[in-house]
Steps between C-alpha positions, in 0.01 A plus 500: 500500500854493486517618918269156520718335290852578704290427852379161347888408421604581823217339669558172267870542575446504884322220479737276300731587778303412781385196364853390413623577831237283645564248318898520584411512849264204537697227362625270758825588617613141533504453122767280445803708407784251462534160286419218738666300310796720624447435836451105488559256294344200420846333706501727796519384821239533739425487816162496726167420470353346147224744565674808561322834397822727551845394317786722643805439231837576609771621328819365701913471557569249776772700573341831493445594898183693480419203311557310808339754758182504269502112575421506814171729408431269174484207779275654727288621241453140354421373851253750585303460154558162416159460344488744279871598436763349234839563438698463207852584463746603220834500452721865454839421608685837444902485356565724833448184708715217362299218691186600452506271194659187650216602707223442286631210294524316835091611595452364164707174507291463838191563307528181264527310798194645695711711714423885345373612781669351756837602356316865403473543899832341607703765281296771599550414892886403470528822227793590776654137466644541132453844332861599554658165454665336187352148588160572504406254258608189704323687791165465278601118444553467893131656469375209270647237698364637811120476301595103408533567114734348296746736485700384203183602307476778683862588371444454168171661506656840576720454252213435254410729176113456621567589845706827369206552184213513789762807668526656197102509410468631829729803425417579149111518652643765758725651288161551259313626823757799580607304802870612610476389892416295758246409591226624298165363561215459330142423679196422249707614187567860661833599638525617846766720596718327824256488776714534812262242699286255532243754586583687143496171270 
Protein backbone atom coordinates (compact mmCIF):
# COMPACT_ATOMS: atom_id res chain seq x y z
CA UNK A 1 0.00 0.00 0.00
CA UNK A 2 2.34 2.50 0.95
CA UNK A 3 4.87 1.38 -2.40
CA UNK A 4 1.30 2.26 -4.32
CA UNK A 5 0.95 5.13 -2.45
CA UNK A 6 4.67 6.80 -3.19
CA UNK A 7 4.23 5.57 -7.14
CA UNK A 8 0.73 7.33 -7.20
CA UNK A 9 2.52 10.72 -5.87
CA UNK A 10 5.04 10.55 -8.28
CA UNK A 11 2.82 9.62 -11.05
CA UNK A 12 0.30 12.60 -9.92
CA UNK A 13 3.39 14.77 -9.57
CA UNK A 14 4.62 14.02 -13.16
CA UNK A 15 1.63 14.84 -14.36
CA UNK A 16 1.09 18.26 -12.75
CA UNK A 17 4.34 18.96 -14.41
CA UNK A 18 3.60 17.99 -17.74
CA UNK A 19 0.43 19.52 -17.82
CA UNK A 20 1.83 22.82 -16.57
CA UNK A 21 4.49 22.80 -19.02
CA UNK A 22 1.98 22.43 -21.71
CA UNK A 23 0.16 24.86 -20.77
CA UNK A 24 3.36 27.37 -20.50
CA UNK A 25 4.25 26.35 -23.84
CA UNK A 26 0.99 26.83 -25.76
CA UNK A 27 0.14 30.29 -24.97
CA UNK A 28 0.68 32.56 -27.80
CA UNK A 29 3.91 34.05 -27.79
CA UNK A 30 2.66 37.38 -29.04
CA UNK A 31 0.86 38.09 -25.76
CA UNK A 32 1.15 41.57 -25.38
CA UNK A 33 4.10 42.23 -23.09
CA UNK A 34 4.39 46.01 -22.91
CA UNK A 35 1.71 48.89 -22.06
CA UNK A 36 0.43 50.15 -25.38
CA UNK A 37 -0.41 52.91 -23.95
CA UNK A 38 3.46 53.24 -23.60
CA UNK A 39 4.08 53.04 -27.01
CA UNK A 40 1.31 55.57 -28.37
CA UNK A 41 -0.59 57.92 -27.19
CA UNK A 42 -3.79 59.09 -27.87
CA UNK A 43 -1.58 62.48 -29.48
CA UNK A 44 1.00 60.57 -31.39
CA UNK A 45 1.75 61.25 -34.66
CA UNK A 46 1.13 59.00 -37.34
CA UNK A 47 1.83 58.29 -40.43
CA UNK A 48 0.42 55.80 -43.31
CA UNK A 49 -2.47 54.12 -44.12
CA UNK A 50 -5.86 54.55 -41.79
CA UNK A 51 -6.02 50.83 -42.22
CA UNK A 52 -2.72 49.74 -41.29
CA UNK A 53 -2.35 46.21 -39.63
CA UNK A 54 1.43 46.74 -38.55
CA UNK A 55 2.41 50.03 -36.41
CA UNK A 56 6.29 50.26 -36.27
CA UNK A 57 6.93 53.04 -33.30
CA UNK A 58 10.14 54.71 -33.22
CA UNK A 59 12.02 55.85 -30.60
CA UNK A 60 14.22 58.82 -32.11
CA UNK A 61 17.12 61.82 -31.74
CA UNK A 62 17.21 63.86 -34.94
CA UNK A 63 20.58 64.21 -34.26
CA UNK A 64 21.45 60.74 -33.45
CA UNK A 65 23.26 59.32 -36.87
CA UNK A 66 22.17 55.76 -36.79
CA UNK A 67 19.05 57.53 -36.29
CA UNK A 68 19.56 59.01 -39.59
CA UNK A 69 21.04 55.84 -41.46
CA UNK A 70 17.93 53.84 -40.11
CA UNK A 71 15.92 56.58 -42.11
CA UNK A 72 16.70 55.70 -45.13
CA UNK A 73 15.44 51.88 -44.30
CA UNK A 74 12.24 53.37 -42.31
CA UNK A 75 11.51 55.12 -45.88
CA UNK A 76 11.82 52.27 -47.96
CA UNK A 77 10.04 50.17 -45.69
CA UNK A 78 6.95 52.58 -45.72
CA UNK A 79 7.08 52.64 -49.53
CA UNK A 80 7.23 49.06 -50.04
CA UNK A 81 4.23 48.30 -47.50
CA UNK A 82 2.25 51.23 -47.77
CA UNK A 83 -0.97 49.32 -47.31
CA UNK A 84 -0.49 47.67 -44.49
CA UNK A 85 2.38 49.57 -42.68
CA UNK A 86 2.19 52.71 -40.16
CA UNK A 87 4.65 54.63 -38.55
CA UNK A 88 4.59 56.53 -35.56
CA UNK A 89 7.36 58.37 -34.08
CA UNK A 90 8.53 59.57 -30.60
CA UNK A 91 10.61 61.90 -29.36
CA UNK A 92 14.14 60.83 -27.15
CA UNK A 93 16.43 63.63 -27.59
CA UNK A 94 19.50 62.52 -25.48
CA UNK A 95 21.58 65.51 -23.26
CA UNK A 96 24.74 64.04 -25.36
CA UNK A 97 23.34 65.77 -28.46
CA UNK A 98 22.54 69.42 -27.66
CA UNK A 99 20.25 69.90 -30.84
CA UNK A 100 18.50 67.07 -30.81
CA UNK A 101 15.91 69.04 -28.81
CA UNK A 102 15.73 72.26 -30.86
CA UNK A 103 15.24 69.38 -33.08
CA UNK A 104 12.12 68.09 -31.99
CA UNK A 105 10.43 71.27 -30.81
CA UNK A 106 10.86 72.46 -34.42
CA UNK A 107 9.11 68.77 -35.89
CA UNK A 108 6.58 69.72 -33.42
CA UNK A 109 6.07 73.49 -34.11
CA UNK A 110 5.80 72.01 -37.81
CA UNK A 111 3.27 69.62 -36.58
CA UNK A 112 0.58 72.32 -35.45
CA UNK A 113 0.84 73.61 -38.76
CA UNK A 114 0.41 70.29 -40.76
CA UNK A 115 4.00 70.02 -41.48
CA UNK A 116 5.15 66.85 -38.93
CA UNK A 117 6.10 64.92 -41.40
CA UNK A 118 7.41 66.92 -43.83
CA UNK A 119 9.75 68.62 -41.37
CA UNK A 120 10.29 64.81 -39.67
CA UNK A 121 11.99 63.96 -43.21
CA UNK A 122 13.75 67.28 -43.94
CA UNK A 123 15.85 66.96 -40.55
CA UNK A 124 16.48 63.52 -41.01
CA UNK A 125 17.91 64.13 -44.74
CA UNK A 126 19.85 67.50 -43.87
CA UNK A 127 20.86 65.62 -40.22
CA UNK A 128 24.55 66.73 -41.72
CA UNK A 129 23.28 70.44 -42.28
CA UNK A 130 23.01 71.46 -38.45
CA UNK A 131 24.07 68.81 -35.87
CA UNK A 132 27.37 70.53 -35.14
CA UNK A 133 26.25 74.07 -35.49
CA UNK A 134 25.11 76.67 -32.82
CA UNK A 135 22.34 78.11 -35.18
CA UNK A 136 20.46 75.26 -35.79
CA UNK A 137 17.34 76.61 -34.67
CA UNK A 138 17.04 79.40 -37.32
CA UNK A 139 18.15 76.58 -39.75
CA UNK A 140 14.73 74.73 -38.66
CA UNK A 141 12.90 78.24 -39.22
CA UNK A 142 14.67 78.48 -42.77
CA UNK A 143 12.95 74.85 -42.84
CA UNK A 144 9.40 76.30 -42.05
CA UNK A 145 9.64 79.03 -44.40
CA UNK A 146 10.80 76.82 -47.08
CA UNK A 147 7.23 74.57 -46.27
CA UNK A 148 5.12 78.17 -46.57
CA UNK A 149 4.17 78.26 -42.75
CA UNK A 150 4.03 81.15 -40.86
CA UNK A 151 7.08 81.15 -39.33
CA UNK A 152 6.54 83.63 -36.55
CA UNK A 153 4.18 80.90 -35.21
CA UNK A 154 6.44 78.56 -35.97
CA UNK A 155 8.92 80.53 -33.62
CA UNK A 156 6.91 80.78 -30.91
CA UNK A 157 5.64 77.35 -31.20
CA UNK A 158 9.07 75.89 -30.34
CA UNK A 159 9.29 77.96 -27.72
CA UNK A 160 5.92 76.69 -26.40
CA UNK A 161 5.36 74.72 -22.89
CA UNK A 162 2.92 72.27 -25.07
CA UNK A 163 5.33 71.77 -27.73
CA UNK A 164 8.18 70.94 -24.93
CA UNK A 165 5.18 68.83 -22.59
CA UNK A 166 4.47 66.51 -25.86
CA UNK A 167 8.80 65.94 -25.70
CA UNK A 168 8.68 65.27 -22.35
CA UNK A 169 5.64 62.55 -22.46
CA UNK A 170 7.55 61.09 -25.07
CA UNK A 171 10.64 60.54 -22.80
CA UNK A 172 9.10 59.72 -19.55
CA UNK A 173 7.16 56.78 -21.79
CA UNK A 174 10.79 55.62 -22.89
CA UNK A 175 12.37 56.27 -19.90
CA UNK A 176 9.37 53.79 -18.35
CA UNK A 177 10.16 51.31 -21.30
CA UNK A 178 14.06 50.84 -20.38
CA UNK A 179 14.85 52.72 -23.55
CA UNK A 180 18.51 54.34 -23.27
CA UNK A 181 19.28 54.62 -27.27
CA UNK A 182 18.53 55.29 -30.52
CA UNK A 183 16.61 54.12 -32.26
CA UNK A 184 14.65 51.53 -30.67
CA UNK A 185 11.77 50.17 -32.49
CA UNK A 186 8.87 48.66 -31.77
CA UNK A 187 6.68 46.59 -34.52
CA UNK A 188 3.10 45.29 -33.25
CA UNK A 189 3.92 46.18 -29.51
CA UNK A 190 7.21 43.89 -29.58
CA UNK A 191 10.66 45.34 -29.69
CA UNK A 192 12.94 44.36 -32.37
CA UNK A 193 16.49 44.51 -31.84
CA UNK A 194 18.27 46.95 -34.86
CA UNK A 195 17.65 45.11 -38.00
CA UNK A 196 20.61 46.05 -40.20
CA UNK A 197 18.23 46.10 -43.46
CA UNK A 198 15.42 46.37 -45.10
CA UNK A 199 15.53 42.70 -45.63
CA UNK A 200 15.76 42.24 -41.55
CA UNK A 201 12.82 44.79 -40.60
Amino acid sequence: NSETKFFLGILASTVAIIGGAIFFFSRPTNAPLIDPKLLIREDSSKFGSPSATLTLVEFGDFQCPACGAYHIVIKQLLEKYSDSLALVFRHFPLPSHPNAMPASRAVEAAGKQGKYWEMYTKEYETQKDWSAVKNAPEIFAGYAKEFGLNTDQFTKDTASQEVQKRIDADVSDATVLGINSTPSFFLNGERIQHPASLEDF
